[in-house]
C-alpha positions in Angstrom: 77.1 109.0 64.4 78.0 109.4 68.0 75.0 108.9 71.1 76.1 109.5 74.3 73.0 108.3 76.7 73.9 109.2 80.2 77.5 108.6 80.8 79.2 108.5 84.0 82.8 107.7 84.9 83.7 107.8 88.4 87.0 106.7 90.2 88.0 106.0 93.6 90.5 108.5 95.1 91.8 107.4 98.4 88.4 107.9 100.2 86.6 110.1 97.8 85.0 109.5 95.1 85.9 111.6 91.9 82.6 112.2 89.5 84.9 112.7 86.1 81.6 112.6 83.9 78.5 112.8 85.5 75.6 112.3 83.2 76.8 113.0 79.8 74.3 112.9 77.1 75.7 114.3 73.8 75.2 113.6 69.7 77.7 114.0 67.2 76.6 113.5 64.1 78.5 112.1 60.9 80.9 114.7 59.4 80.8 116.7 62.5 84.0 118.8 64.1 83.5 119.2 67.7 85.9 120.9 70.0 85.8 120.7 73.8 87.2 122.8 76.0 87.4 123.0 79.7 89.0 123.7 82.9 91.6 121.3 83.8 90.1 118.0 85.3 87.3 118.9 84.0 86.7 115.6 82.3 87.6 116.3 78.5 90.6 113.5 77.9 87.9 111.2 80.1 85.6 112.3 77.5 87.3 111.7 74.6 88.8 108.2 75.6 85.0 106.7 75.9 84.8 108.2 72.1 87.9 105.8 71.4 87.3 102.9 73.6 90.1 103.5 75.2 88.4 103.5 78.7 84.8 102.1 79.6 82.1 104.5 80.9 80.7 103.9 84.9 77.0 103.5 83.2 75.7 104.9 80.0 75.8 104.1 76.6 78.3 105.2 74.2 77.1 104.3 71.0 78.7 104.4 67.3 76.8 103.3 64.2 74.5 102.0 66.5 77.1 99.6 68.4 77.2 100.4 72.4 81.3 100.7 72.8 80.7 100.4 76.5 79.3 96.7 76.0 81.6 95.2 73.4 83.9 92.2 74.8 87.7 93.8 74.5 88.5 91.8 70.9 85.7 93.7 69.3 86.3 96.7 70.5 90.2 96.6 69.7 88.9 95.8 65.9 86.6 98.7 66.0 89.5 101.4 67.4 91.8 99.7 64.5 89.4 100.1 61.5 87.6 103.0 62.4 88.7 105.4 64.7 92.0 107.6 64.4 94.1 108.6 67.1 96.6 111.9 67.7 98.1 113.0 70.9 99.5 115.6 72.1 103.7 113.7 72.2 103.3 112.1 68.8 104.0 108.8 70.4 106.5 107.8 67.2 108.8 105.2 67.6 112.1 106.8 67.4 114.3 104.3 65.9 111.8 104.1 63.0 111.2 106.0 59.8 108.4 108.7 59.2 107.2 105.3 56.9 107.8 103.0 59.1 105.6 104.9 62.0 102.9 105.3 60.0 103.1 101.3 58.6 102.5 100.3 62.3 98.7 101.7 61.9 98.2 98.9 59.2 99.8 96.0 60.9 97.0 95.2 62.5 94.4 95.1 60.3 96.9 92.4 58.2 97.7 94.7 55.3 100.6 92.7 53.2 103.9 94.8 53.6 103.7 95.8 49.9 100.6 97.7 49.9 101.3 99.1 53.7 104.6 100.9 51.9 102.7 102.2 49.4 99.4 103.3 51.8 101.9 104.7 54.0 103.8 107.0 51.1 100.6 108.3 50.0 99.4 109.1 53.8 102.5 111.0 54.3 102.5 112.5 50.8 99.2 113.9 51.9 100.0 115.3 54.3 103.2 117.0 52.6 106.1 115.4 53.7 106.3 113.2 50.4 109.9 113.5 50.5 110.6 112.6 54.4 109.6 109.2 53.8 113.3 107.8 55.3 113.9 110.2 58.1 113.7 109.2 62.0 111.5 110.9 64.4 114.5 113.0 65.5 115.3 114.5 62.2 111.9 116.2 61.9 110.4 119.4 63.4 107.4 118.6 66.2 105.4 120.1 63.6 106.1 117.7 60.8 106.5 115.0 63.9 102.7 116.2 64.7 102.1 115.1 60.8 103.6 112.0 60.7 101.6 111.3 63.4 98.1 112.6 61.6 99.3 110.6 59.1 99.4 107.1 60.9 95.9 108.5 62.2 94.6 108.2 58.8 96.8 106.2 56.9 93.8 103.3 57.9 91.0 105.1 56.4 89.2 105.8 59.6 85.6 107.1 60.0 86.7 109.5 63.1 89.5 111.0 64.3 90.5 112.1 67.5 92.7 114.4 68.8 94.1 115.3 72.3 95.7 118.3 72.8 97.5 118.1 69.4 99.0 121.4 69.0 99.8 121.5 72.8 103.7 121.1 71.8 104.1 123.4 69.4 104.8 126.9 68.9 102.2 129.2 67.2 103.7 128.8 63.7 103.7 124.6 63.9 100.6 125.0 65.3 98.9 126.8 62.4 100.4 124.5 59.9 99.3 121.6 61.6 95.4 122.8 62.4 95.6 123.5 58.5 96.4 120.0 57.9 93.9 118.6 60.5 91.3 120.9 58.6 91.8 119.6 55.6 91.9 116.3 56.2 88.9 116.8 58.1 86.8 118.2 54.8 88.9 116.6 52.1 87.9 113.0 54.2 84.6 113.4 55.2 85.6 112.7 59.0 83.9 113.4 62.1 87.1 114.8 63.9 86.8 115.6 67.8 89.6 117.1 69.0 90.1 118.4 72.8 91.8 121.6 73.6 92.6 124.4 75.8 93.7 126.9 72.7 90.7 129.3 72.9 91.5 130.4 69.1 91.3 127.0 68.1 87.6 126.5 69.5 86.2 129.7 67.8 87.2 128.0 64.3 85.3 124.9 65.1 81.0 124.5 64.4 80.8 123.3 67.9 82.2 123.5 70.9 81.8 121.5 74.3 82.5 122.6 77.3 83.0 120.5 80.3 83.2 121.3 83.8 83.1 119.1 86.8 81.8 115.9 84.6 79.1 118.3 83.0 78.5 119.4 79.6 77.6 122.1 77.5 77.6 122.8 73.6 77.3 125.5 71.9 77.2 126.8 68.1 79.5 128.9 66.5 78.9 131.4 64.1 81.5 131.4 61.5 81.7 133.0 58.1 
């Protein structure tokens, strides 16, 4: 579970000083798909980045599983975001001169998974996510929608507790993006994850249990009433 206690981010701007969160206080509890919307600047990829350790908060508590990610020396917190928390942006961020396999080996090189088991982690990740027989093909010979996938698959490949996502189907057309919100949905239920995922895609948020808005470093979260 996710507790946000207070959260501020501010950064210097020339001579002004730009409030990106101011005062977040927010729970997300295990097993929990949040969406969060807002106006550009607003604070959401700020937002999600404290979720992933990626960036530190100003002051406040960002706590998972009861461990503050604000106050964990970086070699901690690099173990944390490589065991437990999945990542997928909105450019893929593949390695071009390597295989749809190959990409989504990288996740597990980390953790100091022997290459024989990474192969075969990797071939079922992929094979999950239906592209079981693009296991050899480069970046460049796939769709951005099966691009998106390979890079879902990486996200998971390491058996994460959360995954994140920014903007995923920002690239793609209305038919890749259906196909790969029905992949993210799945995994999302199939897996047991508590999957955030920013975006601006307005019929993407009314699907979701929650939604978060932000606006000028504040936040807001409502419930949805689905069927």
């Amino acid at each position: 579970m996710y507790d946000l206690r207070n959260v501020t981010k501010r950064y210097t701007r020339g001579k002004d000083t730009v409030h990106a969160l101011d005062g977040i206080d927010l729970t997300i509890p295990d097993g929990d798909r949040l969406v969060i919307q807002g106006p550009t600047g607003g604070g959401k990829s700020t937002l999600l980045q404290m979720l992933g350790g990626l960036d530190r908060p100003t002051s406040g508590e960002v706590v998972l599983d009861g461990t503050d990610l604000a106050r964990l020396p970086e070699a901690r917190l690099t173990r944390v975001r490589s065991e437990s928390i999945g990542f997928v942006f909105q450019s893929f961020n593949l390695i071009p001169t390597l295989t749809a396999q190959e990409n989504v080996e990288t996740a597990l090189v980390p953790l100091g998974v022997k290459a024989k088991e990474r192969r075969e982690r990797a071939a079922e990740a992929l094979t999950s996510v239906g592209l079981g027989e693009r296991l050899g093909h480069l970046p460049g010979e796939m769709s951005g929608g099966q691009q998106q996938r390979v890079a879902i698959a990486r996200a998971l490949v390491k058996q994460p507790k959360v995954l994140l996502a920014d903007e995923p189907t920002g690239n793609l057309d209305e038919g890749m993006r259906d196909e790969v919100m029905d992949v993210l949905e799945r995994m999302w239920k199939e897996l047991g994850l508590t999957f955030v995922m920013v975006t601006h895609d307005s019929a993407l948020a009314r699907k979701a249990p929650r939604v978060a808005t932000l606006r000028k470093g504040r936040i807001t979260v409502k419930e949805n009433a689905l069927p």
